[in-house]
C-alpha positions as CSV (number, residue, x, y, z in Angstrom):
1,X,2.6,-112.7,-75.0
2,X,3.9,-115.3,-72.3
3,X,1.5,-114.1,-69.7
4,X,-1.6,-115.1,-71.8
5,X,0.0,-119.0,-72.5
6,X,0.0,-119.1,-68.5
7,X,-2.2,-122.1,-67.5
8,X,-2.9,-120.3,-64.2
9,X,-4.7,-117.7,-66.4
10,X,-7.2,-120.4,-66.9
11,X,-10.1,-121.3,-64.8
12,X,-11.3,-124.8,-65.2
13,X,-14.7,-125.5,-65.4
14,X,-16.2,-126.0,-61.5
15,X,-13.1,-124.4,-59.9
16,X,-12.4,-122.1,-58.2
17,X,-11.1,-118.2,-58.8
18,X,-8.5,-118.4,-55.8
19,X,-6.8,-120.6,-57.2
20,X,-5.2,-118.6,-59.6
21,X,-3.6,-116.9,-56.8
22,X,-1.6,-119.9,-56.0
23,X,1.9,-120.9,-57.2
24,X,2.5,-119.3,-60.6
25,X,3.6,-121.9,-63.0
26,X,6.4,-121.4,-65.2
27,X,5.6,-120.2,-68.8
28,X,4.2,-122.9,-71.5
29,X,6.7,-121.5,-73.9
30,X,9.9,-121.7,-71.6
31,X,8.5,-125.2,-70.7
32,X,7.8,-126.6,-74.4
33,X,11.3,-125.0,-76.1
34,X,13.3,-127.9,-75.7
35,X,10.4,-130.3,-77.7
36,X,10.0,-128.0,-80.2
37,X,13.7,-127.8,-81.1
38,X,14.4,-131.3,-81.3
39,X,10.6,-131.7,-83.3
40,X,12.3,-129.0,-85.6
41,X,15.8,-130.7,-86.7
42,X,14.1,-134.1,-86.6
43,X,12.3,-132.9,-89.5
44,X,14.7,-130.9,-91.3
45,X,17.2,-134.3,-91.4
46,X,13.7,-136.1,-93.3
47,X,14.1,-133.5,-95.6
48,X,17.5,-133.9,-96.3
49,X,17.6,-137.6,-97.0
50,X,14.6,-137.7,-98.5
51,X,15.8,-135.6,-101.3
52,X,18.8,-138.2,-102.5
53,X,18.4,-142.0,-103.1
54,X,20.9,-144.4,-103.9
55,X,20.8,-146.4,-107.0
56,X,23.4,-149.4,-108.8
57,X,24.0,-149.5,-112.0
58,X,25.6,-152.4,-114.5
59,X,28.0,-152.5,-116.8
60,X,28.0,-154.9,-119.5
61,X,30.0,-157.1,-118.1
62,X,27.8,-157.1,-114.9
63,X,30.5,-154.7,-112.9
64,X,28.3,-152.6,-110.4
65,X,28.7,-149.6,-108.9
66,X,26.0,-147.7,-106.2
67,X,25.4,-143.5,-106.7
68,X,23.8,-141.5,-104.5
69,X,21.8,-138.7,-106.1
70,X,18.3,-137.0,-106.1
71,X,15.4,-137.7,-106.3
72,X,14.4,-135.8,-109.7
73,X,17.6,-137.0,-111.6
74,X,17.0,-137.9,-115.3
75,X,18.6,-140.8,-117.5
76,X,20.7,-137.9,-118.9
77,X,22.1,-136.5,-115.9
78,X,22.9,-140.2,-114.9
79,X,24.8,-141.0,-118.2
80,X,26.6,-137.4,-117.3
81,X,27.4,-138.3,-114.3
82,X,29.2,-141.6,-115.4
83,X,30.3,-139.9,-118.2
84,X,32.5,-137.5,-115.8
85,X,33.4,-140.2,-113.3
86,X,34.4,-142.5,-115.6
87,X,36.4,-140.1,-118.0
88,X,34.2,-140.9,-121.0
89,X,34.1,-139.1,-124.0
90,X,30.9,-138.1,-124.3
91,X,29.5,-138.0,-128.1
92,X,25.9,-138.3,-126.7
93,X,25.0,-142.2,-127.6
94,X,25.7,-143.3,-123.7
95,X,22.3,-144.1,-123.0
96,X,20.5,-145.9,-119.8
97,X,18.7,-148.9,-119.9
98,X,16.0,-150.8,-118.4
99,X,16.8,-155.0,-117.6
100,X,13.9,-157.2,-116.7
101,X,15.9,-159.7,-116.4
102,X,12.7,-162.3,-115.1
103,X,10.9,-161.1,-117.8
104,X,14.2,-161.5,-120.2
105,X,13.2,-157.9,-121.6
106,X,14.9,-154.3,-121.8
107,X,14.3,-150.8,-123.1
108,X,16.1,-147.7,-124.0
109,X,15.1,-145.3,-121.1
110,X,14.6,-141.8,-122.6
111,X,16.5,-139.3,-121.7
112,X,14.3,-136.9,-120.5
113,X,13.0,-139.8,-118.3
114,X,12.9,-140.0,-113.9
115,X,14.7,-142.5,-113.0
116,X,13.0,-142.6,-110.1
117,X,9.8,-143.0,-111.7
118,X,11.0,-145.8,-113.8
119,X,12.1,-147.5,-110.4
120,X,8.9,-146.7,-108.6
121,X,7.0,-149.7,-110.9
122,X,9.7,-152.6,-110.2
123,X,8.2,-155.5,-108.0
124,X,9.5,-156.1,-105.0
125,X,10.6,-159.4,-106.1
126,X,11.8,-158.6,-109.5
127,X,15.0,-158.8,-111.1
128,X,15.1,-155.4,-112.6
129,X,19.0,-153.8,-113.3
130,X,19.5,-150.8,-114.5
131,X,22.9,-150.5,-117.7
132,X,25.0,-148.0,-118.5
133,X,26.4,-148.7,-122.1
134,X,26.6,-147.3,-125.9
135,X,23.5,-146.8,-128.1
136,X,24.6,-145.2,-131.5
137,X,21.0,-145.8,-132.6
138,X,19.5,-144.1,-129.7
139,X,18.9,-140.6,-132.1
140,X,19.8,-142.3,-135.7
141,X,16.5,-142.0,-137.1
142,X,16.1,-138.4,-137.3
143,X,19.2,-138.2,-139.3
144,X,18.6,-141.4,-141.5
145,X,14.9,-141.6,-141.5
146,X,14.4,-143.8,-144.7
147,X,16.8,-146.3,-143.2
148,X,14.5,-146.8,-140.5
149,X,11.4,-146.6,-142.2
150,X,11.2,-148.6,-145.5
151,X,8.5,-147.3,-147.8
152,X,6.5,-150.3,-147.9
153,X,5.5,-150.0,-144.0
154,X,4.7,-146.4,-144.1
155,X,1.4,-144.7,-145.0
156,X,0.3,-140.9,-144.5
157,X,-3.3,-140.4,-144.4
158,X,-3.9,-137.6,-147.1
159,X,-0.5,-138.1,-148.2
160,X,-1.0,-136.5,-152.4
161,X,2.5,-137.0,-153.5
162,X,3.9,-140.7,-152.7
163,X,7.3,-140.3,-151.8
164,X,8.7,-138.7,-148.8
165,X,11.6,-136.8,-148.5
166,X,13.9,-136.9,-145.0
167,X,12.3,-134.1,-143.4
168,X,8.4,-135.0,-144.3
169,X,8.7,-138.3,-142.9
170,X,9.7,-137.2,-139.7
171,X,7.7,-134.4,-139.4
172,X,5.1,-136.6,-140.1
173,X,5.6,-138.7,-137.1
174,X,6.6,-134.9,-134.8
175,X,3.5,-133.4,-136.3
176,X,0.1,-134.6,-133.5
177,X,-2.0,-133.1,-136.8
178,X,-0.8,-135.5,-139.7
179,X,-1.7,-139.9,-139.0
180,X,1.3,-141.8,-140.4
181,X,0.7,-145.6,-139.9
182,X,3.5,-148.6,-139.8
183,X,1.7,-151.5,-141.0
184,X,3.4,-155.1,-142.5
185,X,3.0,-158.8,-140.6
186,X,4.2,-159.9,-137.1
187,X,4.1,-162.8,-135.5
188,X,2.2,-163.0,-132.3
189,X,2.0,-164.8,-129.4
190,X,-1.6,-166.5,-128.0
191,X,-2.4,-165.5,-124.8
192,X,-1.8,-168.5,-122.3
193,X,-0.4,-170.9,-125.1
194,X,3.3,-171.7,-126.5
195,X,2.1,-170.9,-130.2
196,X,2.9,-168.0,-132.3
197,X,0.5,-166.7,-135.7
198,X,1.0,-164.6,-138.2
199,X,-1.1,-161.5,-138.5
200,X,-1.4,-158.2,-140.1
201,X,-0.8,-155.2,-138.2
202,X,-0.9,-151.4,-138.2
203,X,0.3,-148.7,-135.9
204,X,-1.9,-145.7,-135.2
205,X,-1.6,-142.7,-133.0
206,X,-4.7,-144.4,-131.5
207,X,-2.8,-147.4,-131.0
208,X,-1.6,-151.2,-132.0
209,X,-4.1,-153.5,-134.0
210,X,-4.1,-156.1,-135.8
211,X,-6.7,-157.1,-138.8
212,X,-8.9,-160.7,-138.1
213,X,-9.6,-160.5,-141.9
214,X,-6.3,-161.0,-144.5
215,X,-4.9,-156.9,-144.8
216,X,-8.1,-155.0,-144.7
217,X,-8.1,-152.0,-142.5
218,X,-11.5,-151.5,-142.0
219,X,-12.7,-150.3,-138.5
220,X,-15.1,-153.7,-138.4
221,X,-11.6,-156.3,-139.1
222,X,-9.0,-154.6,-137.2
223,X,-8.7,-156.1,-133.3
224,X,-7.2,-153.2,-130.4
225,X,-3.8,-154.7,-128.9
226,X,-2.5,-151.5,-127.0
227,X,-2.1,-148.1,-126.8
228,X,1.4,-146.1,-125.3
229,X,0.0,-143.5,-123.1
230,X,0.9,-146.5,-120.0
231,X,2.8,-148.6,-121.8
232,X,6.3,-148.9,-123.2
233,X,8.0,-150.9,-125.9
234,X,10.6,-153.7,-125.0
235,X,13.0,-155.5,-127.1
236,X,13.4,-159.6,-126.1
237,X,16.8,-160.7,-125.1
238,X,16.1,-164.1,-125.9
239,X,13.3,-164.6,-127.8
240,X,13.8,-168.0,-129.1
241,X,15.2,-169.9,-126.2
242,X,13.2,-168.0,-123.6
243,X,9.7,-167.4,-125.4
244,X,10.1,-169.9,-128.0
245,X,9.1,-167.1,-131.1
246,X,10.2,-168.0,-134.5
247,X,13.3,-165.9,-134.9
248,X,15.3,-163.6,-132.4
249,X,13.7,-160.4,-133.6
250,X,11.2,-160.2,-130.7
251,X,9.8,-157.0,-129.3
252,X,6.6,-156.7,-126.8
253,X,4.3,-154.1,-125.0
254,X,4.3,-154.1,-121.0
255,X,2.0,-152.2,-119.4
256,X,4.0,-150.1,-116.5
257,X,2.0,-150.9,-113.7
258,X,2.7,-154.9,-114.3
259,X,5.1,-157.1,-114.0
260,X,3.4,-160.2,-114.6
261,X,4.7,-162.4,-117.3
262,X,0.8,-162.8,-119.0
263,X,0.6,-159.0,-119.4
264,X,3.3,-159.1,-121.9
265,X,2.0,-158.4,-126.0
266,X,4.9,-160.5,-127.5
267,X,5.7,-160.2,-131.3
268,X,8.4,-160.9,-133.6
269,X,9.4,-159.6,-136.9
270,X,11.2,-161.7,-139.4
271,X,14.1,-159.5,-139.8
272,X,15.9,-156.6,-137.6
273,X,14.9,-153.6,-140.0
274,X,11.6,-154.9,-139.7
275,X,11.4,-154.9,-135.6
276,X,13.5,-151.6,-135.7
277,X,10.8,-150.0,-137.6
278,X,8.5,-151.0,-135.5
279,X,10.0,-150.3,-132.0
280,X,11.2,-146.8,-133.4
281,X,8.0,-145.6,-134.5
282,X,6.1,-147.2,-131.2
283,X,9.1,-144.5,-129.3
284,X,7.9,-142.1,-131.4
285,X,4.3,-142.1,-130.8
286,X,4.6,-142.1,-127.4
287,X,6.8,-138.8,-127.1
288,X,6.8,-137.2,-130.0
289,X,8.3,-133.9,-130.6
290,X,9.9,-134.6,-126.8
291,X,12.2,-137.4,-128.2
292,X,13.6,-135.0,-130.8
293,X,14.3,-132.2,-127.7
294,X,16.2,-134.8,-126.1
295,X,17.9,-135.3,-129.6
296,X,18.6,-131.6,-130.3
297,X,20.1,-130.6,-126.5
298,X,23.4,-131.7,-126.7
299,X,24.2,-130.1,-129.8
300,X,22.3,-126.7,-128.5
301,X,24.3,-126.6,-125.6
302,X,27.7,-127.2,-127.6
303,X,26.7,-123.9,-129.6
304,X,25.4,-121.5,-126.7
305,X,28.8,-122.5,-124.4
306,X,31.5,-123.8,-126.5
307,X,34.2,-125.7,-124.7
308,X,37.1,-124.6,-127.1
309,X,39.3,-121.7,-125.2
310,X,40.0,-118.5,-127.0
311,X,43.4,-119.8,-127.6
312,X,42.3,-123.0,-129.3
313,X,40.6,-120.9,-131.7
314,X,43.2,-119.1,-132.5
315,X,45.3,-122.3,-133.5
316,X,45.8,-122.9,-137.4
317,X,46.9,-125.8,-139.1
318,X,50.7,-125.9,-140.8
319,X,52.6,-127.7,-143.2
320,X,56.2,-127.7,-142.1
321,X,57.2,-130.6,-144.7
322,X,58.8,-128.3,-147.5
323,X,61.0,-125.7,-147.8
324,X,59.0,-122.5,-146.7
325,X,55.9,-123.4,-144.0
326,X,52.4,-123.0,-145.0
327,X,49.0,-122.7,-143.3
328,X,46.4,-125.8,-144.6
329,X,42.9,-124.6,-145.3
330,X,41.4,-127.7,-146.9
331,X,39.9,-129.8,-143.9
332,X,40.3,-132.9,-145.7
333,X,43.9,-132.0,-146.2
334,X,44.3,-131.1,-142.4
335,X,42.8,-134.6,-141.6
336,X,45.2,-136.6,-143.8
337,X,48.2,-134.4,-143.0
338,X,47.5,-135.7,-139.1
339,X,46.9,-139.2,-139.7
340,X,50.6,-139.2,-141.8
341,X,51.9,-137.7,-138.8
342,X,51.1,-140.1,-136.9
343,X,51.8,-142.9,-138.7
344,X,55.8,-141.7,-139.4
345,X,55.8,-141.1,-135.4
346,X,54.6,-144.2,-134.9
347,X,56.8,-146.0,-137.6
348,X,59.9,-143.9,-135.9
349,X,59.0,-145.7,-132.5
350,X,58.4,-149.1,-134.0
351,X,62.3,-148.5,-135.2
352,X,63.7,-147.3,-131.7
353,X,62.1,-150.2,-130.2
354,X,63.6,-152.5,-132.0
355,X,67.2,-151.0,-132.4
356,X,67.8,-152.1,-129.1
357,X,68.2,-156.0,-130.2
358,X,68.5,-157.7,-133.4
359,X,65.4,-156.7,-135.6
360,X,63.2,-159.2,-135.6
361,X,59.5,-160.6,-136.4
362,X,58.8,-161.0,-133.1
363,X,60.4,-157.9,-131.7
364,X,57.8,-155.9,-134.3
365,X,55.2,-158.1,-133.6
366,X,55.3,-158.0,-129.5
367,X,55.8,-153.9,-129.5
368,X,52.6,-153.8,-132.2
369,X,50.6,-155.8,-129.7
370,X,51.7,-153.4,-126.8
371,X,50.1,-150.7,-129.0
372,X,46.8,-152.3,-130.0
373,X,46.1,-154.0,-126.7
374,X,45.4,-150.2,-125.5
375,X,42.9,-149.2,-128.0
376,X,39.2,-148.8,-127.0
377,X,38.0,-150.5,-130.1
378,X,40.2,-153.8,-129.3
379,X,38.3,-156.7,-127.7
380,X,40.9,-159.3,-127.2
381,X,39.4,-162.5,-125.8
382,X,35.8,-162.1,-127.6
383,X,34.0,-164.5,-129.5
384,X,31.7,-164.5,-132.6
385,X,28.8,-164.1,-130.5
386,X,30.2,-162.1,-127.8
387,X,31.0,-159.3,-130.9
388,X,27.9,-159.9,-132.6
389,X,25.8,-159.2,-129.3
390,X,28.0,-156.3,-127.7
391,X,27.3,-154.8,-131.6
392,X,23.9,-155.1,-131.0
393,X,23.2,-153.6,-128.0
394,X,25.9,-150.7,-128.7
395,X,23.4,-149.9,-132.1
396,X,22.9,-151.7,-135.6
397,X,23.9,-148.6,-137.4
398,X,26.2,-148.5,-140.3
399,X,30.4,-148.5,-138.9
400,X,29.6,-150.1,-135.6
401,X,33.0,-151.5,-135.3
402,X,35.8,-153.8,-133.4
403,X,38.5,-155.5,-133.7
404,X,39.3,-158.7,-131.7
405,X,41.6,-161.9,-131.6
406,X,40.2,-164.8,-134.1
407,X,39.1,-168.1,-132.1
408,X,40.0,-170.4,-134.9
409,X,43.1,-168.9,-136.0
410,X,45.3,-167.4,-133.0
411,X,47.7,-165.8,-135.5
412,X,44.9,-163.2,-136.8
413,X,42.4,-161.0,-135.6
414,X,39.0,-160.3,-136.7
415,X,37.3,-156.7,-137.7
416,X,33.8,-157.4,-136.6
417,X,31.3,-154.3,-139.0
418,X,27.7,-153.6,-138.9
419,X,26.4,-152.7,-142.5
420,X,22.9,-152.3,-143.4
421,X,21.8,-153.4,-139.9
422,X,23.9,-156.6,-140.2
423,X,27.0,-157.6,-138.5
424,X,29.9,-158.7,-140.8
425,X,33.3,-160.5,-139.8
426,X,36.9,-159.6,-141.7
427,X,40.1,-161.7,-141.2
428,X,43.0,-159.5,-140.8
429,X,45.9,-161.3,-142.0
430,X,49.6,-160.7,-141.0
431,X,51.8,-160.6,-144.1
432,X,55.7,-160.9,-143.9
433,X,57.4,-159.2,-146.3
434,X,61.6,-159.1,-145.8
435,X,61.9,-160.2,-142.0
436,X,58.8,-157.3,-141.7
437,X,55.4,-158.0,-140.4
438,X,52.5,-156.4,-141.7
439,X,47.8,-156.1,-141.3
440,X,46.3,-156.7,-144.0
441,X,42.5,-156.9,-145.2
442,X,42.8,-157.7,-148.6
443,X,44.8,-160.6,-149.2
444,X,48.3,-158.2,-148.7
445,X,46.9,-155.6,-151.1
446,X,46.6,-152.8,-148.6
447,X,49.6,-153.1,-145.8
448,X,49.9,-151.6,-141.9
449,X,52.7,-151.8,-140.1
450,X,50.0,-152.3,-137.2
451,X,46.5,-152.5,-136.1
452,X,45.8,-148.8,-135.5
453,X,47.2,-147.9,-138.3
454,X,44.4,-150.3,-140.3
455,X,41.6,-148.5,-138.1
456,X,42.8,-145.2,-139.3
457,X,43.1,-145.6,-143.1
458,X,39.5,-147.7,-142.7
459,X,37.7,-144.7,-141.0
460,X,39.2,-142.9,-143.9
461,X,38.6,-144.9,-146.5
462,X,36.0,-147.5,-147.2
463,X,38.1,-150.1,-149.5
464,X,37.2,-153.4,-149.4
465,X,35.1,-152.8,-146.6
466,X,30.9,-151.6,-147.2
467,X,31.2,-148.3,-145.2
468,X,33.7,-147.0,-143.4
469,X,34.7,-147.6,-139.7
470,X,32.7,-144.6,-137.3
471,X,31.8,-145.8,-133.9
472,X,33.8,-148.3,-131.8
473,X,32.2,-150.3,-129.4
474,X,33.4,-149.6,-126.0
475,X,33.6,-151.4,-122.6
476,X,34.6,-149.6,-119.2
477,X,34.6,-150.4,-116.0
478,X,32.2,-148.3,-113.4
């Protein structure tokens, strides 16, 4: 009660009972309230803020643009929220990733991941950046495992029947009870010197080694290089100019609680299906059945809460081009029936566009470009390299695609395709035929009245091409 947190109530030591008599003081409660109150909401707004953080995140093109959100937020929920703000479609290859730009390294921040976390090891004094961009090969390898693991650099201990089907070979890397090993030659970097040698290594759950004695794998010849459990696996932006390895498939090991340049395990494969390999199956060790989680969430959430109304569902196709109407039940047919559509829409606009003058060339041509220059997949002022490198980082996976004006010939454009984790160039040539301009790829074989036209027969159909067109490479701006 307030009479007992009286200090008149109190006698000090060596004084003397009268004086309690004297003056009463005012209650320590009634006296204190104000202090506590402000002690109160002081701490309440630490609490707030101290719950959201503000971070900046790149573009490819270097475009920035600063978030606020909280403190537990994962790589996911970051690629949602650019995703939404951005009006994105979102087929679940935006990805987040990690720059060290002083170290001239980056990595594919899982999606699981705390960004915070990941932010918590950066120097003060490094250059770290985080990206927002396209990774088509983020999740590839549990639908195309034998494209990323070649059956010479894969070994299952008490394997009895050789070859490996899709799902045993990644259940085999899921499973914590079966060993697989990657093992081939990588170059390697010496500690504290420019030079690069050639070893043997192999890949355990245990960890990275490399053998001192030709292939052998005995326990006595094979040298620990490092283990995941505090490290992660970076890909080199620049491995030749920058680290001087023998080609630009570099890949390294960085310990997370270092920044320093000597702490860095560099090595460099001689190919990219080589380095992939490796870099996947290092991912893979470290999280394990977690990685395919993050894999299988979009897709479980699509099924549990469908975004298609009642009414969508409810939609059939039709066929309205004969006599009588008809409903289409072949998908394929569906699909082709659309993309016609489109095209004699398109064709019937090309003709009211240039109805209003003379028909000309140049009339077609100009209200073509107008249509192209829109596309997502069109990258009009890019170069050879510039194409080759936004294909790389958007995912060396087969139908990587984009289209872009040619540099030596300003009169034709360029389909730049990833095949077999290499990037191929196409000339698209314009063909006049009667005062009519026309795309083609094969020398006039195949004709399109205009560029999106091409892109929609070639997702289609393969033709000249090695695989068909699937996934454009995309820039936006945050």
């Amino acid at each position: 009660s307030p009479a007992t947190l009286r200090p008149g109530n109190v006698t000090p030591a060596g004084s003397s009972s009268r004086n309690v008599g004297l003056r009463p003081p005012r209650p320590f409660w009634f006296k204190m309230s104000p202090v506590l109150c402000v002690c109160v909401c002081v701490c309440v707004c630490v609490c707030v803020f101290s719950t959201a953080q503000v971070i900046k995140v790149y573009n490819e093109d270097n475009t920035s643009r600063a978030v606020e959100v909280p403190s537990d937020i994962t790589a996911r929920d970051i690629c949602q929220l650019f995703v939404l703000k951005n009006h994105c479609v979102d087929d679940h290859s935006w990805t987040l990733f990690q720059q060290l730009s002083h170290l001239h390294i980056e990595r594919t921040i899982e999606d699981h991941e705390s960004v915070m976390e990941v932010q918590s090891a950066w120097g003060m004094d490094s250059d770290c950046r985080l990206y927002f961009r396209k990774n088509y090969a983020k999740y590839e390898f549990f639908n195309k495992p034998l494209e990323f693991f070649p059956e010479h650099m894969v070994s299952v201990s008490g394997e009895t029947n050789g070859l490996m089907n899709h799902s045993q070979l990644i259940q085999t890397f899921l499973k914590s009870s079966t060993c697989p090993e990657i093992h081939g030659y990588l170059h390697a970097k010496d500690q504290g010197r420019k030079s690069w040698k050639k070893f043997y290594f192999v890949l355990r759950r245990s960890g990275l080694y490399f053998s001192n004695k030709g292939t052998s794998k005995e326990p006595r010849h094979l040298q620990f290089i490092a283990e995941f459990s505090d490290s992660d696996v970076y890909t080199l932006l620049s491995a030749r100019k920058v680290h001087g390895a023998p080609t630009d498939y570099g890949f390294c090991v960085k310990p997370n609680k270092s920044n320093s340049p000597r702490d860095l395990k560099l090595l460099c494969a001689d190919d990219e299906q080589t380095r992939t390999c490796w870099v996947t199956a290092m991912r893979l060790f470290k999280y394990g059945m977690q990685l395919y989680q993050n894999f299988i969430q979009p897709h479980q959430k699509q099924k549990t809460s469908p975004m298609r109304s009642i009414s969508e569902n409810s939609l059939v196709a039709m066929d309205f081009s004969g006599q009588k109407s008809r409903v289409i039940e072949n998908p394929s047919e569906v699909l082709s029936v659309a993309v016609e559509e489109g095209l004699s829409w398109r064709r019937k606009s090309c003709h009211r566009l240039s109805s209003h003058g003379s028909p000309s060339t140049s009339q077609s041509s100009m209200s073509t470009i107008a249509i192209h220059m829109a596309q997502p997949w069109f990258h009009s002022k890019l170069s050879r390299d510039e194409a080759q490198r936004l294909i790389a980082q958007q995912g060396l996976i087969d139908g990587v695609f984009l289209l872009r004006d040619s540099q030596s010939n300003p009169k034709t454009f360029v389909l730049s395709l990833c095949h077999a984790q290499r990037i191929r160039h196409f000339q698209i040539l314009p063909v006049e035929d009667e005062g009519e301009l026309f795309y083609s790829l094969d020398e006039g074989h195949t004709r399109f009245t205009d560029l999106i036209q091409l892109v929609e027969f070639y997702q289609l159909n393969r033709g000249v091409l090695p695989c068909k067109l699937k996934h454009h490479c995309a820039r936006i701006t945050l």
